[in-house]
Rosetta silent file (secondary structure, phi, psi, omega in degrees, C-alpha in Angstrom):
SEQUENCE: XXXXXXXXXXXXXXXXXXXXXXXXXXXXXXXXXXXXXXXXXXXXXXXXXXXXX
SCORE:     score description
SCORE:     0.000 S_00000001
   1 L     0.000  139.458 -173.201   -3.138 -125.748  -88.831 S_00000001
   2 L   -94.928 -165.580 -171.867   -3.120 -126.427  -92.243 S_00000001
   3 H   -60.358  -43.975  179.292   -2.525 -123.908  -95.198 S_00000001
   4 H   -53.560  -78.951 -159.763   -6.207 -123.828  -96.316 S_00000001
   5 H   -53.135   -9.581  144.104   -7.773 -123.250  -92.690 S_00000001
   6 H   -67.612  -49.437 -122.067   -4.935 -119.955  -92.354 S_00000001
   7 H   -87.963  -48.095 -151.355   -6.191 -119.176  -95.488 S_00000001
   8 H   -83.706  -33.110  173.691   -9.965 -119.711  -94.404 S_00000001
   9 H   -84.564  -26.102  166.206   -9.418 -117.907  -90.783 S_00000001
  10 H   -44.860  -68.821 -170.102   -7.422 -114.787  -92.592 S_00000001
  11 H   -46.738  -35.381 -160.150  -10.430 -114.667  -94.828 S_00000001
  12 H   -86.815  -15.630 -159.472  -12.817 -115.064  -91.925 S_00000001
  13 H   -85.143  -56.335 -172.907  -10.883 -112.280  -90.104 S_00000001
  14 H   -58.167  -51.007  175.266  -11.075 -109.832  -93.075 S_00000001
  15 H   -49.193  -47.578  152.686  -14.560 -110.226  -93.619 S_00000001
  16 L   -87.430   41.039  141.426  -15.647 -109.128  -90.256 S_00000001
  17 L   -93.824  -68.384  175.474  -13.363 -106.251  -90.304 S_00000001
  18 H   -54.046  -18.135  165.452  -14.836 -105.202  -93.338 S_00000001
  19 H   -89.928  -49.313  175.732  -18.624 -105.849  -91.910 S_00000001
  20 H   -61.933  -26.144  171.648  -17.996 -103.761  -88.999 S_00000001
  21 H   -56.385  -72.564  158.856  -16.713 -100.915  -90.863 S_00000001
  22 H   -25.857  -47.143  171.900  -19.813 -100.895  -93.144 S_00000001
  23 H   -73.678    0.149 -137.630  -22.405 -101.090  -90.203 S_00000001
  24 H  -119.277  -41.006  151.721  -20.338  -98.712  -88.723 S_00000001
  25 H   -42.447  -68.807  140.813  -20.607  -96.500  -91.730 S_00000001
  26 H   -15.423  -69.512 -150.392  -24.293  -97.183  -91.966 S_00000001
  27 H   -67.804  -62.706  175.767  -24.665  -96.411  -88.452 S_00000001
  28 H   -51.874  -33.506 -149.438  -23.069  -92.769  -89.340 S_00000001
  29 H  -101.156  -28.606  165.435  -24.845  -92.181  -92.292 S_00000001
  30 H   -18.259  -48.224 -170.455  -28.451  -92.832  -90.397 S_00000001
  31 H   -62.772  -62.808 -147.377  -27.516  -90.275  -87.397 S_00000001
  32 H   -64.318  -13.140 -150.443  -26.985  -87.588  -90.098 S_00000001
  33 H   -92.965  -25.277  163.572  -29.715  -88.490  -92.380 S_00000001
  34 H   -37.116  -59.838 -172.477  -31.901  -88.498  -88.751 S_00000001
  35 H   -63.460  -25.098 -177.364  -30.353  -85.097  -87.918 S_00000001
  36 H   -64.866  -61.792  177.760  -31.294  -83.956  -91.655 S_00000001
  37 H   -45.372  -75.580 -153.570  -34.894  -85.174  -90.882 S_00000001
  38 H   -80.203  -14.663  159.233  -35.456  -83.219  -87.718 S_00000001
  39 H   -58.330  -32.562 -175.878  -33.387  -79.918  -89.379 S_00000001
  40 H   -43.025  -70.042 -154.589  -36.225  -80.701  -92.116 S_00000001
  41 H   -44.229  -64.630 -161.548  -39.050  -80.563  -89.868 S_00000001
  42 H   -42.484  -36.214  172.350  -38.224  -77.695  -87.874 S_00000001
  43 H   -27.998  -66.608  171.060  -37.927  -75.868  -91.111 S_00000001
  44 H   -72.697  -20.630  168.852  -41.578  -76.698  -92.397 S_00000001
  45 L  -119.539   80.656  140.438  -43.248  -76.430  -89.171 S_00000001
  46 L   -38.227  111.197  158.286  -42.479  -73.055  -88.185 S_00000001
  47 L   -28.241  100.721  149.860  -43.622  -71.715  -84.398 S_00000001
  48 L   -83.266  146.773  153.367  -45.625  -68.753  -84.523 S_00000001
  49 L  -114.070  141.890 -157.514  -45.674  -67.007  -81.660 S_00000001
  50 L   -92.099  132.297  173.271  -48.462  -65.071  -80.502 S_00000001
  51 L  -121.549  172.135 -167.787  -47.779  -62.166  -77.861 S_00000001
  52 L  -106.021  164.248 -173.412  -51.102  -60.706  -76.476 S_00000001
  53 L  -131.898    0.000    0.000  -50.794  -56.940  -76.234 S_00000001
């Protein structure tokens, strides 16, 4: 292999390291902003509950 095509698979290597970290990041910041969303909701739609007496 010559120098360029180390140079070009190092490069190729790094790159997809660095893309899976980011979706991988992504991925994380989604769940939380998901988990934010349904802590939201419950907030704003409050249960009442009715008891009959």
């Amino acid at each position: 292999m010559s120098s360029v095509q180390h140079l070009r698979e190092f490069i190729r290597e790094r790159l997809t390291a660095a893309a899976e970290e980011i979706f991988s990041e992504v991925e994380k910041t989604i769940v939380r902003y998901e988990e934010d969303v349904r802590l939201l909701g419950t907030c704003w739609k409050p249960q009442i509950n009715t008891t009959r007496i």
